[in-house]
N, C-alpha and C positions, 0 to 999 in steps of 0.2 A: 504494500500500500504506500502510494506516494507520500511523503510527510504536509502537513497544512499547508498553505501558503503563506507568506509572513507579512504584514501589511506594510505598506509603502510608511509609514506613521511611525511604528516600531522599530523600523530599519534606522529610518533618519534618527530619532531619541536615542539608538543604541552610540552610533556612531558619532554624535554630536557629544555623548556624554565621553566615548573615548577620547575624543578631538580635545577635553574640557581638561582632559589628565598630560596630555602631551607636553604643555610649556612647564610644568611642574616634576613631571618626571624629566625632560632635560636638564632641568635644572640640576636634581638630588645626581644624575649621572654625570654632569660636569664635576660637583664638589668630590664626589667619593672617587673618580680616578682623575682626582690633583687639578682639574681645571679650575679657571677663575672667571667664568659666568656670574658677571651679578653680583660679582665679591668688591668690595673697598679694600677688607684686607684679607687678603688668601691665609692667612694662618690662623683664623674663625674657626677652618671646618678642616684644620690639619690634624686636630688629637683624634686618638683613637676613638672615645667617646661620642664623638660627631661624626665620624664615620658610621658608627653604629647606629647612633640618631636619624642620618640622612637614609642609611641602611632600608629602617623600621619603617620611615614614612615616605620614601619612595615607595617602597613594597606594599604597602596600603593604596597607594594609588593603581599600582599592578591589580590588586585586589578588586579596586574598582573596576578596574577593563575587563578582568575576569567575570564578574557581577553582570554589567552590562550586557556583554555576549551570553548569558546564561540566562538573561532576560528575556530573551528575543529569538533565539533560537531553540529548535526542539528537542535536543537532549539537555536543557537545562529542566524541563519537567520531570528530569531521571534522576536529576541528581536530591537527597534526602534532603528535606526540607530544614533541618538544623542546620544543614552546610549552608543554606542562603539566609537562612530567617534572620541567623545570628551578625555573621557580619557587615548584613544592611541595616539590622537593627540598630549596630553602632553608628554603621554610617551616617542615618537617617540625625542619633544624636550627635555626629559631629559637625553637621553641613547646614542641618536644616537652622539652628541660629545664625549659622554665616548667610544664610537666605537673607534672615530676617533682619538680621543687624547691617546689612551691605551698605545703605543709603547711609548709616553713620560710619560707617569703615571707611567708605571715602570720603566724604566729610571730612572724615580725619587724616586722610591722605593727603587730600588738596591743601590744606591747613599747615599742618606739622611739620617740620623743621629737622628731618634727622642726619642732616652731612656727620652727626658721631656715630653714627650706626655702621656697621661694618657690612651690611648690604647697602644696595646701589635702591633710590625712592623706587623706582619701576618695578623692582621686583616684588615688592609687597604690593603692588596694584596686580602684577599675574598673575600673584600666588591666593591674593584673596578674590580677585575677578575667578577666575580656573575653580576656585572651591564652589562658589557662589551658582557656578554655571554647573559644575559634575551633580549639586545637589538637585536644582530643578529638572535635571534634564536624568540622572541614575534615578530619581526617585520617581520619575514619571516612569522610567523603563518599569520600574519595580509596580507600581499601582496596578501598571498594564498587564502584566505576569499575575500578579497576585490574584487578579480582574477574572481569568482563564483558568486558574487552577484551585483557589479557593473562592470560588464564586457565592458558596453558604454560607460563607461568614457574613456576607451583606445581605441576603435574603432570609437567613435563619434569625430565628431568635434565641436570644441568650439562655445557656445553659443551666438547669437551677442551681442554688447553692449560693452562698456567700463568699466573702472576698477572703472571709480568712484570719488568720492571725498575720502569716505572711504580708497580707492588703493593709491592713490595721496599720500594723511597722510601717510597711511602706508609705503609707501616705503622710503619716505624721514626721518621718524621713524627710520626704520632700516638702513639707512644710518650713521643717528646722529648715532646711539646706535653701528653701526660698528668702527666709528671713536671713540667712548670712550672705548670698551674692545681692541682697538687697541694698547690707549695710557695705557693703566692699565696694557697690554700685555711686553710692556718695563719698566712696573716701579718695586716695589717690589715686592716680594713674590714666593711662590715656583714655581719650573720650570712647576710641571705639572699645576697649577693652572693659569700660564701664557699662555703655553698648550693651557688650554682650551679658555683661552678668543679669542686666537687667530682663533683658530674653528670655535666659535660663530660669530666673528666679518665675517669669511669665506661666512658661512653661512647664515647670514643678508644678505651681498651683493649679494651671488649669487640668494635667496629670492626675492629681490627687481628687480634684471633684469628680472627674469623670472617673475615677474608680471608685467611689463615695459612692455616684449613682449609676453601677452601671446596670444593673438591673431595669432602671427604669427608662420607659422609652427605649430606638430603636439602637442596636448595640455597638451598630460598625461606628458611628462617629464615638463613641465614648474609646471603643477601641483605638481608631487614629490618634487623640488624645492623650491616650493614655501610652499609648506606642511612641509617641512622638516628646514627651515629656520623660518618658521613664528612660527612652534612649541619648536623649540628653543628658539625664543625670548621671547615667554610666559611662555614657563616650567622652564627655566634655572632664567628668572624673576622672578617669580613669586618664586621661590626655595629661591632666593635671598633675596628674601624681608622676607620670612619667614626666612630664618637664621639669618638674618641680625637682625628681632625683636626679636626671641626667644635666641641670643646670645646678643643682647642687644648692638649690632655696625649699624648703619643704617647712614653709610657715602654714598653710592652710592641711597638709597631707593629712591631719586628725576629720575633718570636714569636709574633702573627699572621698575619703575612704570610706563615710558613713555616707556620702553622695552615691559613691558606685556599688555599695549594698543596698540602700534604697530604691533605684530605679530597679534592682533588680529584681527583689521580692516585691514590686507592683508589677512588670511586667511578668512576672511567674505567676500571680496569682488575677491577670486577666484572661492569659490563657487557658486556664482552668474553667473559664468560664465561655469558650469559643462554642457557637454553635457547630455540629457536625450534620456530613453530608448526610443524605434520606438515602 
C-alpha cells in the first residue's frame, strides 16, 4: 500500500522549521572546531567547558531537525510516542516564551549597548530571531502530527478521576515558582530577561488553573495549558540549572530544581487524565 500523501502545508512547516535551526547550528559548528563566527573574543568558547556547552545545545537543535522530519513524515507514526512526546514537550517549554517574549527581546536589542560582550550584536538577533521562528513553525509541525495520530484527545472527554497528590504538589509548585520569577521580574537585569520571567511566571499560573479545573468543561484546551506551562517550568528549569552550573552562578539552582519537579508532576498527572481512543 502506497504511504499517504503528505500535504503541500506540512512539507513547507517541516522544512521552514529546519531552515529556522540552520544559522544557529553554524554557529555552535564554527565555535567547537576553533572558528570565530560571531566571536569578539575567540577564547569565550576555547575551554573545554564550552565546548561541551556549545556540544549540548547545538545537538538540541539536531534534535529539533530530527523532530520536525518525524512530524511530517510517515515513519515518524512508528516511532513510540515517549520518544516524541518528551523532547517536544521540552521544546515546546523552551521556545514557546521566546515566542512570546520576542517583541521585548528586540526591544532590547535595538536599545542595549553590548561592545563588552564577547559576541558580535547580530548574533543574538539570529540566535533569538532562529528560536522565535523553530518554535512557531516545530510546534505547528507538532499540532499537525498530534492532529493525525491522537485525534481523541480533542474529541474525547476527560478521563474520570482527580488530579492527584502529584497535581496538588504540582500546582502549588508552580504557584511558589510564579511568585519568585515575579519578584526576579522587578529586580535587576536586562529588560528582555525580565521579559521572560515575566512569561514564565504567566504561564505557571495559567498551568496550574487549568489543572485546578481540568475536569471541567472541554479538556484539550486545559491540556494545551497545562502542557505549555508545565513544559516551561521544566525546560526553562532545567536550562537554568545547566547554565547556572556550566557558568559557574547557581544563586537561584534551590528554585529551579523545585521549578523542574513541579512542571513535572503537573504534567504526569494531566496525562492521567487523557481521554483514550473508542
Amino acid at each position: 500500500m502506497a504511504p499517504p500523501k503528505i500535504s503541500s502545508a506540512r512539507l513547507i512547516v517541516c522544512y521552514a522549521a529546519i531552515l529556522g535551526t540552520l544559522p544557529y547550528l553554524t554557529l555552535k559548528a564554527s565555535w567547537v572546531t576553533g572558528g570565530s563566527l560571531g566571536l569578539r573574543d575567540a577564547s569565550f568558547v576555547d575551554s573545554d567547558l564550552m565546548v561541551f556547552a556549545n556540544l549540548v545545545t547545538g545537538g538540541m537543535d539536531v534534535v529539533a531537525v530530527i523532530l520536525a522530519l518525524a512530524f511530517t513524515y510517515s515513519w515518524g507514526r512508528r516511532i513510540p510516542a515517549p520518544l516524541l512526546l518528551f523532547p517536544i514537550w521540552i521544546g515546546t517549554g523552551l521556545l514557546a516564551p521566546i515566542v512570546l517574549d520576542i517583541p521585548v527581546i528586540a526591544a532590547d536589542l535595538t536599545t542595549t549597548q553590548s561592545a563588552e560582550l564577547p559576541l558580535e550584536n547580530w548574533v543574538w538577533a539570529v540566535v533569538y530571531g532562529g528560536f522565535a521562528w523553530q518554535g512557531i513553525m516545530l510546534l505547528t509541525a507538532f499540532v499537525l502530527y498530534a492532529r493525525d495520530r491522537w485525534w481523541f484527545v480533542v474529541t474525547g472527554t476527560v478521563k474520570p478521576g482527580t488530579i492527584g497528590a502529584a497535581g496538588g504538589l504540582g500546582i502549588v509548585t508552580a504557584l511558589v515558582c510564579a511568585a519568585f520569577h515575579t519578584v526576579w521580574a522587578f529586580g535587576p537585569g536586562g529588560v528582555a530577561a525580565r521579559g521572560q520571567d515575566i512569561v514564565i511566571a504567566v504561564l505557571a499560573v495559567l498551568a496550574a488553573l487549568a489543572l485546578a479545573n481540568v475536569s471541567r468543561g472541554r479538556f484539550w484546551p486545559r491540556l494545551v495549558l497545562v502542557w505549555t506551562g508545565a513544559g516551561t517550568m521544566a525546560g526553562t528549569g532545567a536550562w537554568g540549572l545547566f547554565a547556572a552550573f556550566t557558568m559557574g552562578s547557581a544563586d537561584h539552582a534551590a528554585v529551579l530544581a523545585v521549578q523542574v519537579a513541579g512542571g513535572v508532576l503537573m504534567m504526569v498527572s494531566v496525562l492521567r487524565r487523557l481521554p483514550h481512543a473508542a
